[in-house]
N, C-alpha and C positions, 0 to 999 in steps of 0.2 A: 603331269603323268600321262603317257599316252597307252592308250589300251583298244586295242586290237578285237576286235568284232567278228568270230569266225562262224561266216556264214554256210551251212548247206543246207541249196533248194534245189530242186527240180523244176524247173517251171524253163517254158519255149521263151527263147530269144529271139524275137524278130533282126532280121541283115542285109545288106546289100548284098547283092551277089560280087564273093570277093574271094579270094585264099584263105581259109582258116581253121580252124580245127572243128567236125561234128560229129556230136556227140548224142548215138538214138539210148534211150533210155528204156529197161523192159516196159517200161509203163505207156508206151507208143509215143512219149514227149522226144522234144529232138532239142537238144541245146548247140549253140552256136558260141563262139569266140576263140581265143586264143592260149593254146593248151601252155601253163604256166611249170604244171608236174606230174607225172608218171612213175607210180607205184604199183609196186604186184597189189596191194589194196585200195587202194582210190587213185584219183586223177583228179588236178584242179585247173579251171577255168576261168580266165577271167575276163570279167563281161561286162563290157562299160564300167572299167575302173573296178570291181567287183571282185574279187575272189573266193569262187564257190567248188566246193567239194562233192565230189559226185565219187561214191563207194561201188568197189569192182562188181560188187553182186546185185547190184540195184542199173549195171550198164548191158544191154546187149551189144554194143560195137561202136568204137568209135574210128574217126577217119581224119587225119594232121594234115594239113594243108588241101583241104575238099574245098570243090569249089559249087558251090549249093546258094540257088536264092530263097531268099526267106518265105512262106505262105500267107500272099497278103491277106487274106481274112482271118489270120492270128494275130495281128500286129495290134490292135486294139485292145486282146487282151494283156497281149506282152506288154504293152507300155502300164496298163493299170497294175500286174501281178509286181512288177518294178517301184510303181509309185505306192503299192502298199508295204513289200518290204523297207523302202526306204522309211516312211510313216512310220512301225514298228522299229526301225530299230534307232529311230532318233528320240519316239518315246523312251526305250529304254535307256539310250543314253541321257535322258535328260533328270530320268528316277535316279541314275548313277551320279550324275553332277548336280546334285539339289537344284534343278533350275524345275520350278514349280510352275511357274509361267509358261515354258516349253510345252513341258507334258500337259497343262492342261488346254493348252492352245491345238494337241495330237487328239480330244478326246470330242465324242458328242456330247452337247447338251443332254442327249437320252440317256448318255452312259448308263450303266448299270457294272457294278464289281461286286463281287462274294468277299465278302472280310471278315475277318474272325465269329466263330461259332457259328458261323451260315450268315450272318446279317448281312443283306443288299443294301450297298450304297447307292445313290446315286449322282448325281452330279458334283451336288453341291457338298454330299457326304464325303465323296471321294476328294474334292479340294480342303475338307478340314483336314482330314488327314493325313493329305500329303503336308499340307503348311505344318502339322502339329510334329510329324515325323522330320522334315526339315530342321526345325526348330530344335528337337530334339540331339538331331545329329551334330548342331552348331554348337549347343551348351557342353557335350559330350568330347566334342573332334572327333564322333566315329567318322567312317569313311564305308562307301560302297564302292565294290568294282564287278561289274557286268561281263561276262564274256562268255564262249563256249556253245553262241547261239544259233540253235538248228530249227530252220524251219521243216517240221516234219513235213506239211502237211496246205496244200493252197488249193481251194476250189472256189471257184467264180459263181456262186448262187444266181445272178442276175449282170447285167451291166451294171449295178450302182451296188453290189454288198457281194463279200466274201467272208467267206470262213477259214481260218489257219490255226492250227495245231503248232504249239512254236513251242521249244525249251531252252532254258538256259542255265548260266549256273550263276548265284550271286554271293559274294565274298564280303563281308561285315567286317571292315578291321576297330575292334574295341580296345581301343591304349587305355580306359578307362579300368578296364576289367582285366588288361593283357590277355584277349582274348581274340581270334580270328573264327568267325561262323561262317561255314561254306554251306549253300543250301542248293539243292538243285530244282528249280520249277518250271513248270509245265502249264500254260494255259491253251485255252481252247478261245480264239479274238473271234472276234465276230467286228469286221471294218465296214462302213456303207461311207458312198461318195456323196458330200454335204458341198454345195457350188463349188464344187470344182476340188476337193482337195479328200483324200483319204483321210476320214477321222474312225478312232475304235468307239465302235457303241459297246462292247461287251466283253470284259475281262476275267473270265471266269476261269477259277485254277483249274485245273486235272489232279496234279499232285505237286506234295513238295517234301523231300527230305533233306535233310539236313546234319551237319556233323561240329561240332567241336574241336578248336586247335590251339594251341598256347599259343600266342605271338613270340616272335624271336624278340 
């Protein structure tokens, strides 16, 4: 089953000076690449293989075949804001296909998660129960599917940690129960660079609602 990851972020794209589409943001960001669609509500973007959404009321102007070099003193952080959403959304895909190994290979040794009734996990907390919820899902045949994913929100605190406000929506299909749970959540990551690779030290919800559906 292939399932589709829809991204939107705001964050600068570093580029050669070349033909392409750009795009200033009211937020003073300026995104770069190759204008994929144009809507009276959004416009989408895609950015090294990437396609991101950028909503009318969040653009002050864009420009279709502009030819603009990139600012090389942002290119540093373009490549890291890049290599953390990539990080976030293989962890999520990997909470989606039980690969336990994945995600915990996405996470720091520090980690820290809020899980049920406030109690902090930590590392080792967080690998029991992914393995236990794994486990779960195998004896059951639920299934999870991930999608719907917006990054609100990416601030650089330092060269080695950022903070992102991310939401998504996650779909439980229970043949067990003939039940499908949609829920929608919200955390607040908290990523730092550990030799070389973006891992999440901090998982911590914002919110999460949720709804009920018969399965077909």
């Amino acid at each position: 089953m292939k399932t589709f990851l829809c991204l939107c972020l705001g964050l600068l794209v570093a580029a050669d000076c070349m033909a392409e589409t750009v795009v200033k943001l009211k937020n003073g960001k300026v995104v770069r690449g190759d204008l994929i669609e144009d809507t009276e509500s959004y416009v989408k973007i895609n950015i090294d293989g990437v396609d991101l959404t950028y909503w009318k009321d969040e653009i002050e102007g864009f420009d279709a075949g502009a030819q603009m070099p990139a600012a090389s003193g942002a290119a540093g952080q373009d490549a890291a804001a890049g290599d953390i959403q990539k990080a976030l959304v293989s962890f999520l895909g990997a909470l989606q296909s039980n690969d336990t190994k994945t995600a915990l290979g996405l996470i720091s040794k520090s980690f820290l998660f809020e899980g049920k009734n406030n109690n902090i996990l930590n590392y080792d907390g967080f690998k029991e129960q992914l393995e236990n919820m794994a486990q779960r899902r195998t004896q059951t045949k639920a299934k999870i599917k991930i999608g719907n994913i917006v990054v609100q929100s990416l601030v650089m605190e330092s060269d080695d940690k950022a903070r992102v406000a991310i939401q998504y929506e996650q779909e439980t299909m229970q043949p067990r129960f003939s039940q499908r749970i949609i829920q929608e959540k919200k955390h607040e990551a908290v990523l730092s660079r550990e030799e070389g690779s973006w891992k999440i030290s901090q998982w911590p919800p914002l919110a999460k609602k949720g709804r009920k559906k018969t399965a077909p």
